[in-house]
C-alpha positions as CSV (number, residue, x, y, z in Angstrom):
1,X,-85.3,17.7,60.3
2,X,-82.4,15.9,59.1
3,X,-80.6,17.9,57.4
4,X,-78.5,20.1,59.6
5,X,-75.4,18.9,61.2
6,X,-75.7,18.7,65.2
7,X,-72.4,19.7,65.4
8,X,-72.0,23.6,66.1
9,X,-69.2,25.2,64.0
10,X,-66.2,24.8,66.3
11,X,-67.0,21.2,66.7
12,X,-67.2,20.7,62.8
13,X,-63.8,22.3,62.8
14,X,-62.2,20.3,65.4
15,X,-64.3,16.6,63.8
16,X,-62.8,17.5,60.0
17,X,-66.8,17.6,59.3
18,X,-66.5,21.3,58.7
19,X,-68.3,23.1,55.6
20,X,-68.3,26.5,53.9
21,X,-70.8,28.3,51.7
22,X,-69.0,30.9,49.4
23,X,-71.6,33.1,48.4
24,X,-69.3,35.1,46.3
25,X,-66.6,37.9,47.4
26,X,-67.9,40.6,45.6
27,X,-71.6,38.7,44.8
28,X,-74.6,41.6,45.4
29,X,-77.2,39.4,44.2
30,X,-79.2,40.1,47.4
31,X,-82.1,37.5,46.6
32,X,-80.0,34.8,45.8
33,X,-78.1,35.2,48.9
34,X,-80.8,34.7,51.1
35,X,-81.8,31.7,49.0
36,X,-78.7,30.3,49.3
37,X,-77.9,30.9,53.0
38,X,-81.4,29.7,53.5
39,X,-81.2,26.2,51.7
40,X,-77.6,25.7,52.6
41,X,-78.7,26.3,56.0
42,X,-81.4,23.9,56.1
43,X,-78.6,21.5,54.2
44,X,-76.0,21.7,57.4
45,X,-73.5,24.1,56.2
46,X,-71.2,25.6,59.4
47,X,-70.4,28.9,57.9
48,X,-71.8,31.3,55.0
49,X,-69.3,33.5,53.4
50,X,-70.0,37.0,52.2
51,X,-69.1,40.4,50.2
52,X,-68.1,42.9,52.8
53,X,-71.0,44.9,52.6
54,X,-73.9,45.5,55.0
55,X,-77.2,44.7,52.4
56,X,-75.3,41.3,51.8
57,X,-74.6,40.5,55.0
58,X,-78.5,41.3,56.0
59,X,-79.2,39.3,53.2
60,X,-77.6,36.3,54.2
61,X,-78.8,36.7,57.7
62,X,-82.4,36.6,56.8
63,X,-81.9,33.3,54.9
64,X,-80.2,31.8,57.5
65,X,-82.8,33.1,60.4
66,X,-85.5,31.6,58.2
67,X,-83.8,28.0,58.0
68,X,-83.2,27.7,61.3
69,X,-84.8,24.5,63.4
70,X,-85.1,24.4,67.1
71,X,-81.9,23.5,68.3
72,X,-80.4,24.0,65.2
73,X,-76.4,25.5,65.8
74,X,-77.2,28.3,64.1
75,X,-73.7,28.9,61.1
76,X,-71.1,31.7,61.6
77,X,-71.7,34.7,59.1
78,X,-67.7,35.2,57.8
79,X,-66.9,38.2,55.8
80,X,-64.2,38.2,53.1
81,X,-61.6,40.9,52.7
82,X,-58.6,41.3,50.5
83,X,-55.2,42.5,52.2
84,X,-54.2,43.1,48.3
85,X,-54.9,42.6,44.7
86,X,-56.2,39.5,44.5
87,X,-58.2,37.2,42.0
88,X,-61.5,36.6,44.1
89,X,-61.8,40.6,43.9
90,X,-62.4,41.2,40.3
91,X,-65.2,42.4,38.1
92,X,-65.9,42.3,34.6
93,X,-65.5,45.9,32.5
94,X,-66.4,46.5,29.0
95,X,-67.6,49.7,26.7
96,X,-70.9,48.5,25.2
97,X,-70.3,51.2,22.6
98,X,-67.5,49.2,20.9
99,X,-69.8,46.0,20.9
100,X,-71.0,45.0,17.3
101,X,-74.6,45.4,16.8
102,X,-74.5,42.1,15.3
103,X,-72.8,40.4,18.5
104,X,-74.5,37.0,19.6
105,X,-73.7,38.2,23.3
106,X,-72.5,35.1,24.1
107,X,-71.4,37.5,27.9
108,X,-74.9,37.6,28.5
109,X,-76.0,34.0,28.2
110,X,-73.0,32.3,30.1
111,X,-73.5,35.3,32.9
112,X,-74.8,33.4,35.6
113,X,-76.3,36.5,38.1
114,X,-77.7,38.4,34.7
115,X,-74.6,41.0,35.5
116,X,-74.4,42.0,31.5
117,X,-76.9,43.8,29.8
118,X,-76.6,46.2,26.5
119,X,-75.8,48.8,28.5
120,X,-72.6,46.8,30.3
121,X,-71.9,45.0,33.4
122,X,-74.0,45.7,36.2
123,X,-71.5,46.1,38.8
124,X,-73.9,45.6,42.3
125,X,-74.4,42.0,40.3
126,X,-71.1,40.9,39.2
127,X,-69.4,38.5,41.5
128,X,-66.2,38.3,39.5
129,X,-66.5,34.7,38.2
130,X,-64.6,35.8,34.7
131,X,-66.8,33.2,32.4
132,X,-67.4,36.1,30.4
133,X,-63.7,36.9,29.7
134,X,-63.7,34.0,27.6
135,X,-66.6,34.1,25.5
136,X,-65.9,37.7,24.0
137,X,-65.2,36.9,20.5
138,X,-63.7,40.0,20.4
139,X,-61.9,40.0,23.5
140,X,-63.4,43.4,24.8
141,X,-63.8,42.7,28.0
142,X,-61.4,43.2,31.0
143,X,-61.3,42.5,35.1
144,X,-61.0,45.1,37.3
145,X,-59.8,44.6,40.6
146,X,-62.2,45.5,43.2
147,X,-61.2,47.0,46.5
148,X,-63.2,48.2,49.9
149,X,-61.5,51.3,50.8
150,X,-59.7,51.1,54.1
151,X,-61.2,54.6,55.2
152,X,-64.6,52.8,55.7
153,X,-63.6,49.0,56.6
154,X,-64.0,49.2,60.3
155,X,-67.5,51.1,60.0
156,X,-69.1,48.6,57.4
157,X,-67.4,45.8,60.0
158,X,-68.9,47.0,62.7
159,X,-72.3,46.9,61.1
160,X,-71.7,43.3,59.9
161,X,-71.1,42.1,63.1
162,X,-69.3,38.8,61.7
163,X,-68.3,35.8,63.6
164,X,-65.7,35.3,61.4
165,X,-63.5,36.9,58.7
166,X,-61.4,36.0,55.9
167,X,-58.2,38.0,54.1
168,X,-57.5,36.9,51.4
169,X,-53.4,37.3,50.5
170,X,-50.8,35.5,48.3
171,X,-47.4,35.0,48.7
172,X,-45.0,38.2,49.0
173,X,-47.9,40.4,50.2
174,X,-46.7,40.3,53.6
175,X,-46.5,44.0,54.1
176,X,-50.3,44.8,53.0
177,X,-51.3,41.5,55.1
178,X,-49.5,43.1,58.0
179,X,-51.1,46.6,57.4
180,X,-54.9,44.8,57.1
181,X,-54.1,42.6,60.4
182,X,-52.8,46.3,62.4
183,X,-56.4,48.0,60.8
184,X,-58.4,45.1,62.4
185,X,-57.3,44.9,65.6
186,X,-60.3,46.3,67.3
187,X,-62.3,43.4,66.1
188,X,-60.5,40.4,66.3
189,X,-61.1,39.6,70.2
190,X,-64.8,39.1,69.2
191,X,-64.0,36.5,66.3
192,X,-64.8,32.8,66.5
193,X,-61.8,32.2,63.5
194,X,-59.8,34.4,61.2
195,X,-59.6,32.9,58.0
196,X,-56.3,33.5,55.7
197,X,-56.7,32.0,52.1
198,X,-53.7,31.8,50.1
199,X,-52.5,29.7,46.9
200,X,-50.0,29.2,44.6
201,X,-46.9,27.0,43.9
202,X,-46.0,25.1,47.2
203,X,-42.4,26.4,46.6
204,X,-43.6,30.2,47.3
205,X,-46.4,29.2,49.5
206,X,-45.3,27.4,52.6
207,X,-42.7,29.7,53.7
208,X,-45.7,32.9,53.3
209,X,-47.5,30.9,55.7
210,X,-44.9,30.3,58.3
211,X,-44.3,33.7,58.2
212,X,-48.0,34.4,58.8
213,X,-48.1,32.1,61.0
214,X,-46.0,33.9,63.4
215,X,-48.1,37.0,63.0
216,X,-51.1,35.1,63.8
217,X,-50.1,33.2,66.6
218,X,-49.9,36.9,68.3
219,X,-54.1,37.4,67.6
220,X,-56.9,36.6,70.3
221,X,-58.6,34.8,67.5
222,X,-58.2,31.4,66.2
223,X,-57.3,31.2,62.6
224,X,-57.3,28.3,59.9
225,X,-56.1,28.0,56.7
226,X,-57.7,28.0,53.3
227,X,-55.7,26.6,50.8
228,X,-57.3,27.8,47.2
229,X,-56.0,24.8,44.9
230,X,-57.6,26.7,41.9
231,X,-59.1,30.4,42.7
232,X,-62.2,31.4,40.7
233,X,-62.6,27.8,38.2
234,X,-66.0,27.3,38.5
235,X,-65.0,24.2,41.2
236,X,-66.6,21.8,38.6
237,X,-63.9,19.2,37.4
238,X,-61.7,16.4,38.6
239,X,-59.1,18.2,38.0
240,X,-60.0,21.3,40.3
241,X,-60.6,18.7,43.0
242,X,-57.3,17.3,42.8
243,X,-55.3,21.0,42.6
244,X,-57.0,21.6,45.8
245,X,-56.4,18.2,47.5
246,X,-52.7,18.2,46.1
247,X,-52.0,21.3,48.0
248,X,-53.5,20.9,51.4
249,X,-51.9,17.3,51.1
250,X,-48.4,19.5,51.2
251,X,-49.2,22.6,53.2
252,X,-50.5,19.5,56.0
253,X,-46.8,18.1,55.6
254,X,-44.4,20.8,55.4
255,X,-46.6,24.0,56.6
256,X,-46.9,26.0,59.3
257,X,-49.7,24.6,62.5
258,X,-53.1,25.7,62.4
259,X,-56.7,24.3,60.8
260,X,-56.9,23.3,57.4
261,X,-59.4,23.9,54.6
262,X,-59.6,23.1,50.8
263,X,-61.1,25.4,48.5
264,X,-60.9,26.7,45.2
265,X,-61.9,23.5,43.3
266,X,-64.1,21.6,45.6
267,X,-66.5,20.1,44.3
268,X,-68.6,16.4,44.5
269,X,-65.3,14.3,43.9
270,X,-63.1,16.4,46.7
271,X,-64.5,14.1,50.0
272,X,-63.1,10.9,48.4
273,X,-59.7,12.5,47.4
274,X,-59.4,13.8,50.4
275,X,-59.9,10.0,52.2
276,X,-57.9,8.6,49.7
277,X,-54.9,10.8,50.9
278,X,-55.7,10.3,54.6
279,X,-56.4,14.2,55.2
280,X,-59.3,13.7,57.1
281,X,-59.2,11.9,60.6
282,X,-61.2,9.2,62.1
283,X,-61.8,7.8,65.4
284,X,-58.9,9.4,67.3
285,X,-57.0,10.8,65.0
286,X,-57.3,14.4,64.4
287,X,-57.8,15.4,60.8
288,X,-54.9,16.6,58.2
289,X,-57.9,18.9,57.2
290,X,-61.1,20.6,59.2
291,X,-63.6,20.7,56.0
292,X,-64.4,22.4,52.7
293,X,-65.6,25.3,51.4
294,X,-68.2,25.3,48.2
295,X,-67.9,27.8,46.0
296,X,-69.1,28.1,42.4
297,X,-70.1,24.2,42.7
298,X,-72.7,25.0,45.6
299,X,-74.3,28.1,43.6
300,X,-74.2,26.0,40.4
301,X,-76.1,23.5,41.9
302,X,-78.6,25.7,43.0
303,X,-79.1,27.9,39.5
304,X,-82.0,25.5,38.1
305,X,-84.2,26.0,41.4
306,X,-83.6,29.8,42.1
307,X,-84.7,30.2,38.3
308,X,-87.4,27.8,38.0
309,X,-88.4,30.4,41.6
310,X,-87.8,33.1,40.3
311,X,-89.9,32.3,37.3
312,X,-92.9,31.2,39.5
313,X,-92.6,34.9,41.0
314,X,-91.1,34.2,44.3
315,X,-88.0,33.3,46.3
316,X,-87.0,29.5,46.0
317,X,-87.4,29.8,50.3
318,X,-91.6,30.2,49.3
319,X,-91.7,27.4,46.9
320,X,-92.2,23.9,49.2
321,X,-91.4,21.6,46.5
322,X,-88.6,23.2,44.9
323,X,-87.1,23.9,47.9
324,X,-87.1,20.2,49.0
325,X,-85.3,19.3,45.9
326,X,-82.7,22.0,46.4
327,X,-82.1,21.8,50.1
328,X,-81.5,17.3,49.2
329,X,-79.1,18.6,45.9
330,X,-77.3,20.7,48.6
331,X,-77.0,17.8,51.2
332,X,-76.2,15.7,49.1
333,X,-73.2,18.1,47.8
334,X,-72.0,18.9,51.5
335,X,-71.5,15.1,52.1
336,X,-71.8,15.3,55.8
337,X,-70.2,12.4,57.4
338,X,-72.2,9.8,59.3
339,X,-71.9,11.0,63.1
340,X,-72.2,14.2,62.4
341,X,-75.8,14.9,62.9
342,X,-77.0,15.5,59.7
């Protein structure tokens, strides 16, 4: 089939032909994970990124077992974590008792996992997107952070088994990044890449990451970069694109060494801003950045067929013809370069 790359993940990472699948940090939606890690598999994606929770990361597994072709590299399951408070770890709160009983719920129709109900948010559903924050005509509801207690990380980690991992952080967090990097020791020889993912003004940024950098130069694992140009948008716009190309464009000049990756805002325009800036290599020449990760542009994308499957009955995998048209949408999204084997 043609639509996986040929590279395995390393070799995506090292070509700048690299791609990411965020499912959703907190995202319990355990159907439309496996639809998604299935189609995205079949599409080419190197690595599928989950909540840090053992039904999610079964979930995602099955989808990807399912897609796979002989020969296929099969991607790298990454879970996320948070070292900290931090903006991918939210979920929506709100008393349903102080919603008017004449309330268009305008919550529930722009929910795009069915996380609201009458009764409130469904909080196995909610992924933390925040559309609903700003539909409330009333402004009832809040985000809560949301947190995997430390007590049970390294037991839910050792059932994940990931290949990779992610912490998120931001700048100044340096002593709960430090505390999270201690905590995971045990696990980090088995890693094929530890993740950081950090934004912000470059100002505040680069000198966090050079002084990660030296912490992470210590680890067994390789680590990379992803630079979140504009955490939780949706990943829709021009202008998302160009917040996320902006800041890899100066974390590649004046940051600290190590594998870069946009996210956070990339979307179908970010392959030709990032060509147009000369981050991404060719021939020789090793690329300014190692790929992309999709985020609420690759599940967006998707929404149609996984309800038009879910309306038949059955998962989007069991449907041949919409999952034709979903797996060439998602292709067609990744934008694998020529060479690369898809």
């Amino acid at each position: 089939m043609s639509g996986y790359a040929g590279y395995a993940p390393e070799d995506a990472l090292r070509h700048g032909c690299w791609r990411k699948l965020i499912c959703g940090a907190s995202n319990q939606d355990l159907g439309a994970v496996t639809d998604l890690a299935w189609v995205y598999t079949r599409a080419g994606i190197h690595c599928i990124d989950v909540a840090p929770d053992p039904a999610v990361v079964a979930a995602a597994r099955q989808g990807m077992a399912a897609a796979l072709n002989p020969g296929q590299p099969p991607p790298w399951l990454m879970v996320s974590l948070n070292d900290d408070t931090d903006p991918h770890f939210r979920k929506a709160h709100f008393d349903p008792r102080r919603c008017p009983a004449d309330c268009p719920r305008p919550c529930e129709a722009t929910c795009p996992v069915a996380a609201i109900s009458p009764a409130g948010v469904v909080m196995d559903r909610c992924y933390g997107c925040g559309r609903c924050l700003a539909v409330c005509p009333l402004g009832l509801i809040e985000e809560r952070p949301w947190r995997l207690e430390r007590s049970r990380l390294l037991d839910i980690l050792e059932t994940c088994q990931p290949e990779a991992l992610e912490i998120h952080t931001r700048p100044g967090a340096i002593a709960p990044f430090t505390q999270l990097l201690a905590l995971l020791q045990p696990l980090l020889p088995r890693l094929r890449l530890l993740a950081v993912s950090a934004g912000g003004p470059l100002a505040q940024l680069i000198p966090y990451l050079w002084r990660l950098h030296g912490l992470l130069t210590k680890q067994p694992a390789p680590h990379l970069w992803q630079l979140d140009g504009r955490p939780m948008s949706g990943d829709l716009g021009r202008g998302t694109a160009h917040a996320a190309v902006a800041l890899a464009l100066g974390v590649s000049r004046r940051g600290p060494p190590g594998l870069l990756q946009v996210a956070g805002g990339v979307n179908r325009h970010t392959q030709a801003l990032l060509e147009r800036h000369g981050l991404v290599g060719g021939g020789e020449k090793s690329p300014a950045v190692a790929g992309m990760a999709f985020g609420g542009a690759a599940r967006q994308l998707l929404s149609p067929w996984l309800t038009a499957a879910q309306a038949r009955g059955k998962p989007l995998r069991q449907h041949p013809d919409l999952a034709a048209m979903a797996v060439e949408q998602a292709q067609a999204l990744l934008n694998l370069p020529a060479g690369s084997g898809a």
